[in-house]
C-alpha positions in Angstrom: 40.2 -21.4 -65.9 42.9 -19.5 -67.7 43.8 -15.6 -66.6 42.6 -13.3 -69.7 44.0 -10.5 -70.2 42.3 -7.8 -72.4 44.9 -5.1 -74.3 43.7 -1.5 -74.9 46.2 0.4 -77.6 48.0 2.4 -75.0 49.1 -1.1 -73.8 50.3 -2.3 -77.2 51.9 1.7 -77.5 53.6 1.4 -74.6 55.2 -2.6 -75.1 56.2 -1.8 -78.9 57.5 1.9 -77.6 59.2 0.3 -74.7 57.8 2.7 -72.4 56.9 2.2 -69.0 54.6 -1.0 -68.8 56.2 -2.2 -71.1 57.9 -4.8 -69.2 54.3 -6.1 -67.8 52.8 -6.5 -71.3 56.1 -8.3 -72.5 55.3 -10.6 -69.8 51.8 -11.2 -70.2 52.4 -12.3 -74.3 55.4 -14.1 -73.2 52.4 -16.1 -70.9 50.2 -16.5 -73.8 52.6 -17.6 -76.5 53.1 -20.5 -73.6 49.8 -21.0 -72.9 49.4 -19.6 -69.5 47.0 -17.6 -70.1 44.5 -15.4 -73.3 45.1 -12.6 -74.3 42.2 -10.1 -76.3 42.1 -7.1 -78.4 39.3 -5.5 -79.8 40.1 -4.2 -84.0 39.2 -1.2 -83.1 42.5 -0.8 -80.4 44.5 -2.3 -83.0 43.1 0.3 -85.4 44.1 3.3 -82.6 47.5 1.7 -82.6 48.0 1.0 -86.9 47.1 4.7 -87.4 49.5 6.1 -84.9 52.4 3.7 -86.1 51.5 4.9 -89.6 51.4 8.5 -88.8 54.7 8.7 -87.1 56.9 6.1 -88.9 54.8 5.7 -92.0 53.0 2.6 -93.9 55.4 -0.2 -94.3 56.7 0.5 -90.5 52.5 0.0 -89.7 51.8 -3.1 -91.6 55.1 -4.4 -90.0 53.9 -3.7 -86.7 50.6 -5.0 -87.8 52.1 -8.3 -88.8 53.7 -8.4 -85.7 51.1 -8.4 -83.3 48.5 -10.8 -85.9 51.5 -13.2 -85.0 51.4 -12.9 -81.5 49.1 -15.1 -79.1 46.3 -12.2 -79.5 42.6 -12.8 -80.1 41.7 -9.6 -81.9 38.1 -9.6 -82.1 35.9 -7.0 -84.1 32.1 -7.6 -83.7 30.4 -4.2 -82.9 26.8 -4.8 -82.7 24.2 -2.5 -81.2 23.8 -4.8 -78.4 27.5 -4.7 -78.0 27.4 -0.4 -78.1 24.7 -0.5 -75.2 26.7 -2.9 -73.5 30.3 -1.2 -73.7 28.4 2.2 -72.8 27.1 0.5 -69.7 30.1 -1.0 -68.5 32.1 2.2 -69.2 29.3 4.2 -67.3 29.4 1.9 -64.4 33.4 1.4 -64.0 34.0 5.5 -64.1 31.3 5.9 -61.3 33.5 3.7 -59.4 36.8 5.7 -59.4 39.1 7.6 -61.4 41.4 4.4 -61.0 39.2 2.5 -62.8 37.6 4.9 -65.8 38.2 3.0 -68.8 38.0 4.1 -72.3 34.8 3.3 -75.1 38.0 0.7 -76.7 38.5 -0.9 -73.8 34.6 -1.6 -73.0 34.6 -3.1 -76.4 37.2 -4.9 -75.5 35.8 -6.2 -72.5 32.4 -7.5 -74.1 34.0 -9.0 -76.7 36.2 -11.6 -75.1 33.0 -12.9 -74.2 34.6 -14.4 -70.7 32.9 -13.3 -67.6 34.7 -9.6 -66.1 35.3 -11.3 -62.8 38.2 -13.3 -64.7 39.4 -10.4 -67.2 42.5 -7.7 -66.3 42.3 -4.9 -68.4 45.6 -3.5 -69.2 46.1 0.2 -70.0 50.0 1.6 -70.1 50.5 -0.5 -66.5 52.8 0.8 -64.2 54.3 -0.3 -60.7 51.4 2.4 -59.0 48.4 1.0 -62.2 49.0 -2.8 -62.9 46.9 -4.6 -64.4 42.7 -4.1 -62.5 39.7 -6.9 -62.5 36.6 -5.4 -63.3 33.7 -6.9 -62.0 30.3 -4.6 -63.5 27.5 -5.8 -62.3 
């Protein structure tokens, strides 16, 4: 089985920013575009990172980035059902019990359910650095 990957928005932020991580996320689209492995996104990170593109540099710079990523080897999936809420609550509950290393964001839950691959094969990937790379998750 393929290595997924699942973005967050600071991820995205920090590869089209080129901020640190952003080498790491470079490298994991560069894998997907060759097929070495998925990549995921839930609509509502992409949302996170559309409004802050648009606030900063304005509407044409957003649907530009936008257009960017759609063109990229990204899954962006957007089903938010009430199943998927309980769901993206428990996981979120469960991984910030475990550590502060691996608290994770309601976007990223979502993001995590709705890949729809098991968590024991998933890296979630928040602004990585050299001391935060990429983490499995494993909720149980």
């Amino acid at each position: 089985m393929k290595k997924s990957y699942v973005l967050d928005a600071c991820a995205l932020i920090a590869c089209l920013s080129d901020e640190e991580g952003a080498g790491v996320v470079q490298n994991i689209l560069d894998m997907a575009r060759h097929g070495k492995c998925k990549v995921f996104m839930h609509a509502v990170n992409l949302l996170e990172v559309y409004y802050g593109v648009r606030k900063e540099y304005g509407e044409i710079a957003a649907k530009e980035m936008f257009e960017g990523v759609m063109e990229e080897s990204i899954a962006v999936c957007s089903d938010i059902s009430e199943s998927i809420i309980f769901e993206a609550g428990r996981r979120r509950t469960w991984w910030g019990n475990l550590s502060p290393a691996h608290k994770i964001n309601e976007n990223s839950a979502f993001a995590t359910i709705i890949t729809k691959i098991p968590a024991t094969t998933l890296d979630v990937v928040s602004r990585p650095t050299a001391s935060a790379p990429p983490r499995t998750l494993n909720p149980k």
